[in-house]
Structures are given as structure tokens and as C-alpha cells.
ZATOR-996936 format. One record per residue (C-alpha): x, y, z. Coordinates in Angstrom, 2 decimals, m for minus. Example, Ala and Ser with C-alpha at 12.3 -4.5 7.8 and 13.67 -1.06 7.14 Angstrom:
<lummars>
      c1      c2      c3
   12.30   m4.50    7.80
   13.67   m1.06    7.14
</lummars>
This chain:
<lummars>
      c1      c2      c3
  125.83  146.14   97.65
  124.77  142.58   98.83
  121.72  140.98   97.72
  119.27  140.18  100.81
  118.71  136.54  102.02
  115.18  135.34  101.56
  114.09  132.52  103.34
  111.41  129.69  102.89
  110.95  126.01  104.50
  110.76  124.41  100.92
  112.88  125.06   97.80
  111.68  123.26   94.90
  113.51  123.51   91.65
  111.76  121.61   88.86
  107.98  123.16   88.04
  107.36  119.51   85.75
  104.81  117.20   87.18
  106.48  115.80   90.03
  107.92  119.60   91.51
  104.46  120.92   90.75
  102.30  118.28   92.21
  104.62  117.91   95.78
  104.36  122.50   96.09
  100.66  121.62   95.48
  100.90  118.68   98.19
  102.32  121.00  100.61
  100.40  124.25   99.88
   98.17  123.34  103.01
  100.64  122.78  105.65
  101.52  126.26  106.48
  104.92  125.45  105.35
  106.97  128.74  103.39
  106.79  127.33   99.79
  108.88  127.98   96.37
  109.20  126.57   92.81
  111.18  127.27   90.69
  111.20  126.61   86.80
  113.24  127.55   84.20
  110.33  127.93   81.82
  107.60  130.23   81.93
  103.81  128.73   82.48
  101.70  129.10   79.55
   98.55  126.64   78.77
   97.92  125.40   75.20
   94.17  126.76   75.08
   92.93  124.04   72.59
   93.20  120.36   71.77
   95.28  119.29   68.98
   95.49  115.76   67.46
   99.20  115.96   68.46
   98.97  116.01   72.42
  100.95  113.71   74.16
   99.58  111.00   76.34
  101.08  110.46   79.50
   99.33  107.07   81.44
   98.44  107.07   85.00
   98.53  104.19   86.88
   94.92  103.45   89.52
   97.26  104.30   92.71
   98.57  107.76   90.73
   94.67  108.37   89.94
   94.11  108.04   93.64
   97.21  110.85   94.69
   95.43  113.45   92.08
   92.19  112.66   94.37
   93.88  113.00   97.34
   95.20  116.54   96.05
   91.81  117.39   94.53
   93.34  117.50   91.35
   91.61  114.99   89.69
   88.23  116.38   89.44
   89.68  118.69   86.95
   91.38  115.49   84.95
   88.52  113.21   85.40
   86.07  114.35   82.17
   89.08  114.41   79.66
   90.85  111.16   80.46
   90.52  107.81   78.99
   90.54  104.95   81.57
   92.17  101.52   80.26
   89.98   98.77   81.01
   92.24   96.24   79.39
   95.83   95.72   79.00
   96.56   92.91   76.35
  100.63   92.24   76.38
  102.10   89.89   73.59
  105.39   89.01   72.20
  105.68   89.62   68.49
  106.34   86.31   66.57
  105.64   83.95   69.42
  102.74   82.60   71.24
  102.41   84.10   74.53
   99.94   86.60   75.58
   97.95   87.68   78.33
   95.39   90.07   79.22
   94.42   92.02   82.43
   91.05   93.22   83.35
   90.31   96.24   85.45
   86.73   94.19   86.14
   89.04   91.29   87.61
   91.16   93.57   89.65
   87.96   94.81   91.34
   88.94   98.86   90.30
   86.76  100.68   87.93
   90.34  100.99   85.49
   93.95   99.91   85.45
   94.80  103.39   84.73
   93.72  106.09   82.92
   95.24  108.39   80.39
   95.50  112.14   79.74
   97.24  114.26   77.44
  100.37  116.29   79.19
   98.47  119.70   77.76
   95.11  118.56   80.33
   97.36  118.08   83.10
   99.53  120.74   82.81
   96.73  123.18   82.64
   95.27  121.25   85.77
   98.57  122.01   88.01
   99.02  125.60   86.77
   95.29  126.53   87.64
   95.59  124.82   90.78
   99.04  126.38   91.36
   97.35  129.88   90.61
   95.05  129.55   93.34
   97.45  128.69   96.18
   98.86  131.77   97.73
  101.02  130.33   99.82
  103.26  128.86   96.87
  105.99  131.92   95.78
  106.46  130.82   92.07
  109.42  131.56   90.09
  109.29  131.46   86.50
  111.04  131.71   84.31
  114.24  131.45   86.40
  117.04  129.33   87.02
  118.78  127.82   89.95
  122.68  128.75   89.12
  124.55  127.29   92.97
  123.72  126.05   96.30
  125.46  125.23   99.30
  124.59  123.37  102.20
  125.12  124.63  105.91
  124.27  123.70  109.72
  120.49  124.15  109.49
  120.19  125.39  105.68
  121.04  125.47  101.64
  121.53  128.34  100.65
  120.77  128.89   96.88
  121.27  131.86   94.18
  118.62  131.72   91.64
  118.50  133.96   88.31
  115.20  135.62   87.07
  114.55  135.82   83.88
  115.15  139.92   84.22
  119.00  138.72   85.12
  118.02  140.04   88.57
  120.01  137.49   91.28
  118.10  136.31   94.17
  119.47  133.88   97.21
  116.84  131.84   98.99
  118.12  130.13  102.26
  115.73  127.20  102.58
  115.36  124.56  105.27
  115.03  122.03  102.31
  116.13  122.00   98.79
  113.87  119.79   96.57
  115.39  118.79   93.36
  112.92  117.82   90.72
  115.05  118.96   87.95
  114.39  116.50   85.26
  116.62  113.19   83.97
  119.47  115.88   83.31
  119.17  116.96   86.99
  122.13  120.04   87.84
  121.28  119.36   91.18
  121.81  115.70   91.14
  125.10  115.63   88.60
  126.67  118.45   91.51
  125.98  115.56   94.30
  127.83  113.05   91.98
  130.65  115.55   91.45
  130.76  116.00   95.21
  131.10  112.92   96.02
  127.46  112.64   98.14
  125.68  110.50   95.89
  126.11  107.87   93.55
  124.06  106.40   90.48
  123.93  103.44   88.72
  123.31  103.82   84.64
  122.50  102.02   81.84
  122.42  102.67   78.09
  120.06  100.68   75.83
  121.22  102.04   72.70
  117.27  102.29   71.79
  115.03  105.36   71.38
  112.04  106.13   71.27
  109.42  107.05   68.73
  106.55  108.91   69.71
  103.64  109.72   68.34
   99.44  109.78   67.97
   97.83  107.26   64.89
   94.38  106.93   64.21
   93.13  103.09   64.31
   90.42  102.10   61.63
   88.79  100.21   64.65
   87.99  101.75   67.87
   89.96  101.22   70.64
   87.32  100.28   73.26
   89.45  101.07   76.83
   92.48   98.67   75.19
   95.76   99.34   76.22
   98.32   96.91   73.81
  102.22   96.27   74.89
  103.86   94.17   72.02
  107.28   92.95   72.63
  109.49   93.19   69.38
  112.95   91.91   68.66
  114.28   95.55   68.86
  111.93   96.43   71.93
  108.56   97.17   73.53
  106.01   99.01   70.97
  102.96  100.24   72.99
   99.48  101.86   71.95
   97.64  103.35   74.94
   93.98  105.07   74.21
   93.15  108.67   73.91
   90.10  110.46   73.60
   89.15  111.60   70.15
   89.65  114.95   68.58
   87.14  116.47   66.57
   85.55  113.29   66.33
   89.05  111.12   65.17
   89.75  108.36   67.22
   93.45  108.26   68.59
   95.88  106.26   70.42
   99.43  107.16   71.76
  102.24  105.16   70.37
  105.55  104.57   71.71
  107.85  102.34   69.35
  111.01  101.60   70.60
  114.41  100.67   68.58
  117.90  100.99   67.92
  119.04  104.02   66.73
  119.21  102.79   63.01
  115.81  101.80   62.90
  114.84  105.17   64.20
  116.56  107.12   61.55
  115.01  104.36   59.14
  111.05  105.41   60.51
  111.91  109.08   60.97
  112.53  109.26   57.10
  109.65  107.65   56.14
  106.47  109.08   54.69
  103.64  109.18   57.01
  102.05  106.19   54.45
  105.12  104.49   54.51
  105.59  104.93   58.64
  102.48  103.41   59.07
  102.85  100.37   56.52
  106.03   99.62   58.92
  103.93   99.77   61.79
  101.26   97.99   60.88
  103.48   94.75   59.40
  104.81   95.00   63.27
  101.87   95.43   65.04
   99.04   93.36   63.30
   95.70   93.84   62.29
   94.10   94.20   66.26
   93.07   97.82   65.69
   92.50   97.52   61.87
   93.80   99.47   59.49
   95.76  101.96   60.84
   94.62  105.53   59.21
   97.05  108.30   60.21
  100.02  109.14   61.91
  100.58  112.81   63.81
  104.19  114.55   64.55
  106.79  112.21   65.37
  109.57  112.66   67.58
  112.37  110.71   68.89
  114.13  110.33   72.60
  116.97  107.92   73.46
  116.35  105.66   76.35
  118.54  104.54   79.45
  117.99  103.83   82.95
  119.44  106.06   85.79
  119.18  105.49   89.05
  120.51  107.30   91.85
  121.24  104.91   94.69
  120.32  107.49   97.55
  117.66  109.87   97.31
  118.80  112.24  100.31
  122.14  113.83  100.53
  121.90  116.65  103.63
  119.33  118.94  103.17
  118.41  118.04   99.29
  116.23  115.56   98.03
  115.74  114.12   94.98
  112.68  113.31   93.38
  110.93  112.19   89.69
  113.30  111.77   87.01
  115.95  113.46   88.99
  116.19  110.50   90.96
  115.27  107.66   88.30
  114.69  108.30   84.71
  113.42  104.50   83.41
  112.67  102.79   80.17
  108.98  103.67   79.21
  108.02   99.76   78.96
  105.15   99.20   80.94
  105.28  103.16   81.67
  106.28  103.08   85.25
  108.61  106.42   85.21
  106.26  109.39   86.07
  103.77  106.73   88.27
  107.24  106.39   90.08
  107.82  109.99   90.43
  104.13  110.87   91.81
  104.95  107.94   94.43
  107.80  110.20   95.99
  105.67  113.12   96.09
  103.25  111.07   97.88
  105.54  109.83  100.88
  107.49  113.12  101.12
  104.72  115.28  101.48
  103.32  112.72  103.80
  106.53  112.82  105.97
  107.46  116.46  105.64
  103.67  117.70  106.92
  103.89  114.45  109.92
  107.99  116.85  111.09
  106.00  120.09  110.48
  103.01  118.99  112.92
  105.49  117.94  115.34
  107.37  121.01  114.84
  110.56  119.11  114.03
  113.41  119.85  111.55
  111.81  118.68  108.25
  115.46  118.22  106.91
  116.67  116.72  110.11
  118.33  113.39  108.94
  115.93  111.17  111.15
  113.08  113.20  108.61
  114.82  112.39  105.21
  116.14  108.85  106.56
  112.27  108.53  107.24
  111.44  109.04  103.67
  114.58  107.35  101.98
  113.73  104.41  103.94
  109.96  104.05  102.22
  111.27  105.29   98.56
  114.32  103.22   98.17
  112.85   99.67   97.87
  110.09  100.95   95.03
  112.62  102.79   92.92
  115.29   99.86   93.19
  112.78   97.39   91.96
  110.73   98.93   89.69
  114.00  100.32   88.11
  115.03   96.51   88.05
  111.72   95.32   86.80
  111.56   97.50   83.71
  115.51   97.14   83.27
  114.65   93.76   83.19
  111.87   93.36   80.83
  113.76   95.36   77.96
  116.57   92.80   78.69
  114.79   89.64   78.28
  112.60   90.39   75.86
  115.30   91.62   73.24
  117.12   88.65   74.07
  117.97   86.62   70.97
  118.37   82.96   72.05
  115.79   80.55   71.51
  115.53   79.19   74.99
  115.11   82.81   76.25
  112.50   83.17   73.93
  110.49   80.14   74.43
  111.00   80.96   77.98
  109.03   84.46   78.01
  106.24   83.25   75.65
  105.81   80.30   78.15
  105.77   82.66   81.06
  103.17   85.04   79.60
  100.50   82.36   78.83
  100.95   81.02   82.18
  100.13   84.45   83.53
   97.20   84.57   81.35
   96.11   81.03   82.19
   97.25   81.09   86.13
   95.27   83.71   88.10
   97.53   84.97   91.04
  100.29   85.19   88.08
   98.04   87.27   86.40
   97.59   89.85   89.65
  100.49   89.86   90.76
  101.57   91.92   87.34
   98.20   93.72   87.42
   99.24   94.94   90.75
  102.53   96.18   89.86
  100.97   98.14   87.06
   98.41   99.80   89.29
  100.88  100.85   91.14
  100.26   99.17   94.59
  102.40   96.95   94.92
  104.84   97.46   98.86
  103.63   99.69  101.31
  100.71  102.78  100.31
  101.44  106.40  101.38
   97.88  107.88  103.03
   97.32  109.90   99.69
   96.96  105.89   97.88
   94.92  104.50  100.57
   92.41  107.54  100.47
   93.54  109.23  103.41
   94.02  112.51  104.60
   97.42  113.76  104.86
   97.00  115.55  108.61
   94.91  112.96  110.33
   96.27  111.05  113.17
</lummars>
């Protein structure tokens, strides 16, 4: 017996951030939607000193508005005032100031457990989103007009969607995206740092007042971005980047002795540094995939560029092509065109591809020259950072690119409404 074709306009496959924010995005338009995710949705009821911060750049802030998510985000995020950058050993430094940049903060930061629990409330109150979970995409194929998809419920029940559009929002490890490679319809372009990551929440001895602190290192980037406080403990997220010996070297520390090491590398800026949470460790690289559109599939978040976290530009990135693909998809729907028509995706590769080639090449680039060991290179960057601190349109021209406005603005970053004319 044959298993009956369902049919939708939208197949998203990725329930993360970005697939959950863009079935959000087009809950409204009357279009057929439906995620799914491999995992099942389940909140984390209360706070714990371990929750992960995840920072949101002013023009991301402004796509939550536009999706009225942010009112739920607002009272439990942290907004950085400052951003102080520095290179470790050397005398460059400079500092930029929401105040200066005329926006109330240069981004703000929430934990991934707040904004989860933000999209899956707001997800449970769209019925016109058919969610999937937990289930897993296992083939699709494109046709004239369609893809046609088999997807496995958790029950081992098989069910085959034929959907105008396949969204892949998959994750850096995208199927979707590796089965374009292997077919020949996309390609990437890769880089290994051989660096990870360490991440984890420490307790300053000095409050953090709206800082956010990048410090360049001869092994990479180490970055503190504020938190709220939990049960009245102050906290800030820490990423500390490194090769892969000096990883294994922190991991097998003590907490004391993790942060004596971190401390000796960071300085004295936010005092005494009082305790460290659960650490874990991710190794780093830069993907890109040098077209987003292949047919009838897109690709968007990490399954179209997973970045180095320096100057955290990844999932700002991602919530950018949500932005201008919801923007274009409801603009076909209203017209009644083929949202997958290749005039439609051309439309949207068109506006994505300049902003993922060069923020991929800005961060790629940062990590390069400022683990660069000659002297000249070195004197070079510390030069170029006070300038930037002494030489104002130096100075906003990086504050831009951190707040995320830098090229042309979907509606959803200039404040408007997706459907107007």
C-alpha cells in the first residue's frame, strides 16, 4: 500500500533559531507551512547559572520586533552598551558606544533557554504552522514544480510531503546541503582553524556594567559578553578560543586552576574572577556555501555559513536570511507567483550573497591577522585599532558592521511591515 502525498507551500527542515524564526515569519501569509526537527520541543522551566548566551546584534533586535517576538525577550536580556576590543600584549584598543551610535544598545544578549522558550510559545500559537517533531527528513527529490520529500516520525511512521519549497536550515552539518555538494548543484568553500572553542559562564568580582570585552590572544579571540544575574550572581558568557592542545590543557584543569589561566590572559578589567560554570568545547572552521539556491531548496543559517564566533556574527547572519526570504517569499505569494520560481530565489540569492561573502571574509579575516606571528603584522593591528579608537568614522564604520547594518536593510530592519506596498 502506498503512502499518500501531502502537500504544503513551505518545507522547512531545521526547528533551531533560524528554521523556527522564518515558519514564524511566514505564519501570516496564508502560505501552507511545515517544520520539521529532529528533536522534540521541550522548555527548560528555570534559570540555571549554566545557560548559554547567544548575542544579538541592534538590526537582529529589530527582526524579533518586527515578528513580535521580542516583547517576550525584552525583560530578560542584557543590552551591551559598550564593546571594548584589545589585543593582548600590545597597545591598541578601542571602544564603541551604543550612546555614539545614536541606538539605545549595540546589541543585547539572551540566554538560548529565553529564546527558545520565546519561539516554541510563539510557534504554539500559530495554527497555520504543521510541526513535526521529533522527526527526520531521510530523501528528497526535486521535480517540474516540486520536492518531494519522505520524512520519518519518531513512531517510524513514513510520511512524503510534496512542497513548492524545501527550506534547509539543518545546522553546520546540513544533510540537505552535503546531498547538493554530492550532486554536483552547489559548491562550498571551507576552512579549518585548527582552534576550538571553550565555552562557558564565570562570575566577575566587579560588575559588568553593559561591557562587552573582545581580547585578541596569540592563539585567538577570547570574549566576555554580559548576562543577567542568577539568584543574585553576576555572570558573563565566555568564549576562549585555542588550539586544540590548549583546550585539552583548560579542559583538565580545576575550576581554580581554569580561572587562574584565564585571568593571567585576560587582566584585572572585571576583577577577580570568582567562578567558572560547565565547560564545553566546539572546534571552529568557516564554511561557506557559494550559492544559497539550488532549484527549489534554499539554504539558510548555519546550513549555508557556519563562521568563527569572533565578533559573533554567525546566528546575526542567519536571522538576516530569514529576514529577506520571508520578505521575498510573502512579495511572490501576494502576486500569486511561483515562490520557487528561479526569478523568486535569484531575487533572494541576489540580496544574501554579498552579506554572507563578506562577513564570512571579515571574520575569516580577523582570526587570520590577529594570530599572525610577525612583528610587522602585529604592530600593524595594534596601530589600526587605536586609530579606530582615536579616528571617528573608523570607529563607525566597525560599530556598524557589528550592529548589523551594514549593505542594504530587509523591511523587518528598517521597521517595516512585511505586506505593505
Amino acid at each position: 500500500m502506498s503512502t499518500a502525498v501531502q502537500t504544503c507551500d513551505v518545507l522547512i527542515v531545521g526547528g533551531g533559531m533560524a528554521g523556527t524564526s522564518l515558519a514564524l515569519a511566514l505564519a501570516p501569509s496564508g502560505l501552507r507551512v511545515v517544520l520539521v526537527e529532529t528533536q522534540p520541543f521541550v522548555e527548560q522551566a528555570t534559570a540555571a547559572y549554566d545557560d548559554r548566551g547567544i548575542a544579538l546584534a541592534w538590526g537582529s533586535q529589530r527582526i524579533l520586533e518586527g515578528l513580535g517576538l521580542w516583547r517576550d525577550l525584552a525583560n530578560e536580556a542584557t543590552p551591551i552598551r559598550q564593546i571594548h576590543v584589545s589585543d593582548a600584549g600590545h597597545f591598541g584598543f578601542t571602544r564603541l558606544h551604543a550612546e555614539e551610535e545614536g541606538v539605545p544598545a549595540l546589541g543585547q544578549v539572551v540566554t538560548g533557554r529565553i529564546l527558545g522558550r520565546a519561539l516554541h510559545q510563539a510557534l504554539q500559537q500559530q495554527a497555520g504552522i504543521q510541526v513535526l517533531a521529533p522527526a527526520k527528513l531521510i530523501s528528497f527529490q526535486q521535480e517540474d514544480g516540486a520536492v518531494t520529500a519522505e520524512v520519518v516520525l519518531e513512531a517510524g511512521v513514513t510520511q512524503v510531503w510534496q512542497a513548492t519549497l524545501l527550506v534547509a536550515a539543518d545546522g553546520g552539518k546540513s544533510p540537505i546541503r552535503q546531498e547538493l555538494v554530492a550532486q554536483g548543484r552547489i559548491q562550498i568553500q571551507q576552512r579549518e582553524y585548527d582552534q576550538h572553542a571553550i565555552v562557558a559562564n564565570v562570575t566577575p568580582g566587579k560588575p559588568h556594567q553593559n561591557v562587552a570585552y573582545e581580547r585578541f590572544t596569540d592563539q585567538g579571540p577570547l570574549a566576555f559578553l554580559p548576562l543577567a544575574d542568577v539568584d543574585g550572581q553576576p555572570r558573563m558568557a565566555l568564549v576562549w578560543t585555542g588550539t586544540a592542545e590548549r583546550r585539552d590543557a583548560l579542559l583538565g584543569l580545576s575550576d581554580a586552576e581554569f580561572l587562574m589561566a584565564l585571568q593571567d590572559k585576560f587582566g584585572g578589567r572585571l576583577g577577580r574572577l570568582l567562578r567558572v560554570g560547565m565547560r564545553k568545547s566546539y572546534p571552529l572552521q568557516m564554511l561557506r556555501a557559494e550559492q544559497s539556491v539550488a532549484g527549489r531548496v534554499v539554504l539558510i543559517g548555519n546550513a549555508a555559513h557556519t563562521l568563527h564566533p569572533v565578533a559573533g556574527q554567525g546566528f546575526n547572519l542567519g536571522l538576516r536570511d530569514v529576514a529577506w526570504l520571508v520578505e521575498i517569499l510573502r512579495a511572490a505569494h501576494v502576486q500569486q507567483q511561483d515562490i520557487a520560481a528561479a526569478s523568486v530565489l535569484q531575487a533572494y540569492e541576489q540580496k544574501r550573497v554579498g552579506d554572507q561573502a563578506r562577513t564570512a571574509d571579515f571574520t575569516d579575516s580577523l582570526v587570520r591577522l590577529f594570530t599572525h606571528p610577525a612583528l610587522p603584522v602585529r604592530l600593524g593591528r595594534s596601530s589600526g585599532l587605536l586609530a579606530m579608537e582615536l579616528v571617528a568614522p573608523l570607529r563607525h564604520a566597525l560599530a556598524k558592521r557589528n550592529l548589523g547594518m551594514n549593505g542594504p536593510l530587509p523591511r523587518l530592519m528598517r521597521g517595516l511591515k512585511l505586506d505593505a506596498a
